[in-house]
N, C-alpha and C positions, 0 to 999 in steps of 0.2 A: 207163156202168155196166158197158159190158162189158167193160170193159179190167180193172177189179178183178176182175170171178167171175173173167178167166180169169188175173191175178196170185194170188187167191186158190188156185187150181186148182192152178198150178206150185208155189205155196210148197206145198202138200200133197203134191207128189210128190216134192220134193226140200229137207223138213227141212232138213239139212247144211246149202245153200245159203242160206237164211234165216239162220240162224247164224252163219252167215262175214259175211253182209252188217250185221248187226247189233253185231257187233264189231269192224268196221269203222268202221260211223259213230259207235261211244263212241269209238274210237280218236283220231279226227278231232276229235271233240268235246270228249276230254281232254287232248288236245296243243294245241288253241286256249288252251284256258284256262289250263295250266300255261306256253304258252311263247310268252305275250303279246306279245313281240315280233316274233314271225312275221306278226304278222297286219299291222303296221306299215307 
C-alpha cells in the first residue's frame, strides 16, 4: 500500500506528468485498435 500513497504523492506534485502518461496510454490503446494489423 505504500507504493500507491507514495505514487499517489508524486502524481500531486507533478500534474503535467500524469497527463502525459495518460495520453499516452489512449495513444497506445487507439492505435491497437485502428491498426489491427500491428498487433499480428
Amino acid at each position: 500500500m505504500t507504493i500507491h500513497k507514495r505514487i499517489l504523492e508524486w502524481q500531486a506534485a507533478h500534474p503535467n506528468a500524469t497527463w502525459i502518461f495518460w495520453i499516452v496510454v489512449w495513444a497506445v490503446v487507439l492505435a491497437l485498435l485502428f491498426w489491427p494489423e500491428q498487433t499480428a
